[in-house]
MARVEXDO-886875 format. One record per residue: residue number from 1; residue in three letters; x, y, z of N, C-alpha, C, O in turn. Coordinates in Angstrom, 3 decimals, padded with zeros to 6 digits, always signed. Example, Ala and Ser with C-alpha at 12.3 -4.5 7.8 and 13.67 -1.06 7.14 Angstrom:
MARVEXDO-886875
<node 1, "ALA", <+013.190, -005.690, +007.800>, <+012.300, -004.500, +007.800>, <+013.200, -003.300, +007.800>, <+014.236, -003.319, +008.465>>
<node 2, "SER", <+012.850, -002.250, +007.080>, <+013.670, -001.060, +007.140>, <+012.900, +000.030, +007.870>, <+013.409, +001.138, +008.039>>
***
This chain:
MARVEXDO-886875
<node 1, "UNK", <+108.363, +140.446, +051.073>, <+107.435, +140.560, +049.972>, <+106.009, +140.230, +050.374>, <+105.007, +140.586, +049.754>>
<node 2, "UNK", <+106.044, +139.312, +051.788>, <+104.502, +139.175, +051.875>, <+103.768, +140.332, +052.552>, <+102.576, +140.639, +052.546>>
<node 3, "UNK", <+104.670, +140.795, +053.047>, <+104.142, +142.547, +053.931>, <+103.063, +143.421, +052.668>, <+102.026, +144.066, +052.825>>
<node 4, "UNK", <+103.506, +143.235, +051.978>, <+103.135, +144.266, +050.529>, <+101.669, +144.650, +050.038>, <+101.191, +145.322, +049.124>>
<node 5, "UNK", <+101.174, +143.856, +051.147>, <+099.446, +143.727, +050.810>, <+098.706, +144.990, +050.765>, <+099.557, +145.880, +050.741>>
<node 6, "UNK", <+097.470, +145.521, +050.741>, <+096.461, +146.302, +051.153>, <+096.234, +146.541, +052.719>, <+095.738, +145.528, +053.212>>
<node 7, "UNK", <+096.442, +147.571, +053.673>, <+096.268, +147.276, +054.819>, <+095.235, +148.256, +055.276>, <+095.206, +149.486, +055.252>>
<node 8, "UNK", <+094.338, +147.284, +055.728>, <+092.506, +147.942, +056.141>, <+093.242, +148.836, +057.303>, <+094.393, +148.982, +057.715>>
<node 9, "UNK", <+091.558, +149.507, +057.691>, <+091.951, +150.690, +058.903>, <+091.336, +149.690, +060.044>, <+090.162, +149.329, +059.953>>
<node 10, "UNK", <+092.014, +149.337, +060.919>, <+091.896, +148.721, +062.278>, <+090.275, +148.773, +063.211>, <+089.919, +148.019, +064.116>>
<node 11, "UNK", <+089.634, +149.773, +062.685>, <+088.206, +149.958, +063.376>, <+087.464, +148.745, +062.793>, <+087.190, +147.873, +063.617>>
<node 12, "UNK", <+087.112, +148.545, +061.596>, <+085.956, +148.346, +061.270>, <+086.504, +147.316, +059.714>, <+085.842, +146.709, +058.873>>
<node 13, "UNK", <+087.220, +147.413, +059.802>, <+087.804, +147.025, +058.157>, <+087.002, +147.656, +057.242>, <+086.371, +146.966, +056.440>>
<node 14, "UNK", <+086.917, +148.879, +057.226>, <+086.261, +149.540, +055.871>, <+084.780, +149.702, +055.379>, <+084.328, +150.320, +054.415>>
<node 15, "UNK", <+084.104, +148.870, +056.449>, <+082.728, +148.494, +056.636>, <+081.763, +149.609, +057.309>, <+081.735, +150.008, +058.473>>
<node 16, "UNK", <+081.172, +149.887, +056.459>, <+079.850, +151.146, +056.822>, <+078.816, +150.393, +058.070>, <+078.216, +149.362, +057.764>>
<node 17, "UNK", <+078.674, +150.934, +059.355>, <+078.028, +150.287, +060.241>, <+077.028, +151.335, +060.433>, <+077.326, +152.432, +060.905>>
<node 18, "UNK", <+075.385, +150.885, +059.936>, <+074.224, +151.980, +060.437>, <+074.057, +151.534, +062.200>, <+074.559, +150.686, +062.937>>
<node 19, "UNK", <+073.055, +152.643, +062.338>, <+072.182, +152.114, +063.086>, <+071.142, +150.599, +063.352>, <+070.000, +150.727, +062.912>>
<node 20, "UNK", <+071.347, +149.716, +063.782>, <+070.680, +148.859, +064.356>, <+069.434, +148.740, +064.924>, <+068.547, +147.980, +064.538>>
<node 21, "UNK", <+069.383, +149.539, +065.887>, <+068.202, +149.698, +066.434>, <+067.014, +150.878, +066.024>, <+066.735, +151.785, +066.808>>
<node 22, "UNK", <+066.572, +150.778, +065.115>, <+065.648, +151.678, +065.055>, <+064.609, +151.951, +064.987>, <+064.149, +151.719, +063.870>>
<node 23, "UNK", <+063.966, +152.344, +065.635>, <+062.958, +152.835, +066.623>, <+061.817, +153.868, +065.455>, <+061.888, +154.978, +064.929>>
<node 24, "UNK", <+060.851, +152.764, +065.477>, <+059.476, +153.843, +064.278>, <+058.509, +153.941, +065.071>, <+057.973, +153.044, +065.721>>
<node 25, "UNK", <+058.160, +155.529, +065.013>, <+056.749, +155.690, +065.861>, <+055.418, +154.772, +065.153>, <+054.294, +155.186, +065.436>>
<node 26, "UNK", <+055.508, +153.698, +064.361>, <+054.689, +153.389, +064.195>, <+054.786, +151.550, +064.541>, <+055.495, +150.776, +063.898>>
<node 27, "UNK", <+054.200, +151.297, +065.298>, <+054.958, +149.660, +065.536>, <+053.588, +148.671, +065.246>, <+052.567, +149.060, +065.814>>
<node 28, "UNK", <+053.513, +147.896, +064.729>, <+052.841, +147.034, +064.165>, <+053.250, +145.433, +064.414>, <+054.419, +145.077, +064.266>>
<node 29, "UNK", <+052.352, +144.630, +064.748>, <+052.909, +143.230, +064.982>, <+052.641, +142.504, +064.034>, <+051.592, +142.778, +063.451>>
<node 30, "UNK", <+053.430, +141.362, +063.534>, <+053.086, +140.868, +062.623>, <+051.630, +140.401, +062.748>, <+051.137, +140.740, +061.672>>
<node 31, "UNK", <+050.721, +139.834, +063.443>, <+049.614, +139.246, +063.600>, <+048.680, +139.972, +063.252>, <+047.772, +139.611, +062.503>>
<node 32, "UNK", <+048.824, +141.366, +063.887>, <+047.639, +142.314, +063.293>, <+047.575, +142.837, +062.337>, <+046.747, +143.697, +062.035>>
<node 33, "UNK", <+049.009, +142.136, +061.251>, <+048.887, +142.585, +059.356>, <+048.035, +141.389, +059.135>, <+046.878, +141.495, +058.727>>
<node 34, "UNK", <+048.670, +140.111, +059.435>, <+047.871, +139.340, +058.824>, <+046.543, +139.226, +059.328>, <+045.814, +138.356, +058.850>>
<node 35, "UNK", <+046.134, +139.964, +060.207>, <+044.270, +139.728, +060.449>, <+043.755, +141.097, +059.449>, <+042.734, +141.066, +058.762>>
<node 36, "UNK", <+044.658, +142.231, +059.534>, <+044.091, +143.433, +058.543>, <+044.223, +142.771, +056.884>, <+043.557, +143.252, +055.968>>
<node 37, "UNK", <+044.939, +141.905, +056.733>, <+044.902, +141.406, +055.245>, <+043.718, +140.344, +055.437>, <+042.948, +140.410, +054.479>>
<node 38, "UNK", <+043.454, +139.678, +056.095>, <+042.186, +139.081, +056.316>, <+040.822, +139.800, +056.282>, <+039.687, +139.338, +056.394>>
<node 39, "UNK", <+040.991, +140.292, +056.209>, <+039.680, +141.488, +056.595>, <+039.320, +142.030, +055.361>, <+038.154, +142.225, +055.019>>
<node 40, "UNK", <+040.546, +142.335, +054.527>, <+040.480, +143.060, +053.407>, <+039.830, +142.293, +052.898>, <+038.616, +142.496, +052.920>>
<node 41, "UNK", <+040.304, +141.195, +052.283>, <+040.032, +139.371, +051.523>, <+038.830, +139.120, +051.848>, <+038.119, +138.661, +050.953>>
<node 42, "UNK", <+038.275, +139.319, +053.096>, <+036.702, +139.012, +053.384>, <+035.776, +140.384, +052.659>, <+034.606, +140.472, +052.286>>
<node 43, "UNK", <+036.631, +141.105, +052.673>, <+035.776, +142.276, +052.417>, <+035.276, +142.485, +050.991>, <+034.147, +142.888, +050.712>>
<node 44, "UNK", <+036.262, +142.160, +050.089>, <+036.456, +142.318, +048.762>, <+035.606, +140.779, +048.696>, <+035.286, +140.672, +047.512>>
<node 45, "UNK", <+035.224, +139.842, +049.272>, <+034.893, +138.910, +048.678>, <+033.121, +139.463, +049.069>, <+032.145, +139.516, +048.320>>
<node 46, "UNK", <+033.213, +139.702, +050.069>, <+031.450, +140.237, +050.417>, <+030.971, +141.418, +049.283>, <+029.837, +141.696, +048.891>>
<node 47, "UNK", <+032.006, +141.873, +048.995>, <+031.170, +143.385, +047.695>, <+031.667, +142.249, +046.224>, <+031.158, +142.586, +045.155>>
<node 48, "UNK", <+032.289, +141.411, +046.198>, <+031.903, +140.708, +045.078>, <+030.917, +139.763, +045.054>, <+030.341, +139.436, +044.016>>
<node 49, "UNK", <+030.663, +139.257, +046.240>, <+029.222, +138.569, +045.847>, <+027.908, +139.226, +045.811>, <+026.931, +138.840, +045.170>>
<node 50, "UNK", <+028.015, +140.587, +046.806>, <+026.353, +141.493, +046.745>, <+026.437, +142.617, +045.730>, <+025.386, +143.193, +045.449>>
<node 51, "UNK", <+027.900, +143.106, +044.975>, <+028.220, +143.785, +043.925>, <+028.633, +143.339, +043.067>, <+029.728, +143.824, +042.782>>
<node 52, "UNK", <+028.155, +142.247, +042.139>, <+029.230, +141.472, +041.181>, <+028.908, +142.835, +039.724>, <+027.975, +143.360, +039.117>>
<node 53, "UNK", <+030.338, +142.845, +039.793>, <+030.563, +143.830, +038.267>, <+030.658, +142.824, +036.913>, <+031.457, +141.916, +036.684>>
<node 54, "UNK", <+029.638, +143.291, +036.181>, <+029.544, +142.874, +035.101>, <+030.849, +143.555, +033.400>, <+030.843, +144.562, +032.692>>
<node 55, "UNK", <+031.821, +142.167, +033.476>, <+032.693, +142.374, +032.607>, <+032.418, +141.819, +031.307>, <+033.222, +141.972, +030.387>>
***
């Protein structure tokens, strides 16, 4: 009676396996987001102090 179970398929137990490694023609390091988000932040702060919009 304990035989009676559900019996998975021996590869993988049923488990969808992608790709791992994948490879984007576009590669970016983390350091040079956070200096391009720096940049932005300086930027937007320089056209708000010599452009201040009146709300």
């Amino acid at each position: 009676m304990a035989n009676q179970g559900i019996s998975m398929p021996s590869g993988a137990g049923g488990l969808m396996r992608y790709n791992e490694e994948y490879k984007s023609a576009l590669k970016i390091k983390p350091t040079h987001v956070i200096i391009f988000i720096i940049l932005i932040i300086a930027l937007l702060a320089v056209l708000k102090i010599f452009f201040p919009i009146a709300v």
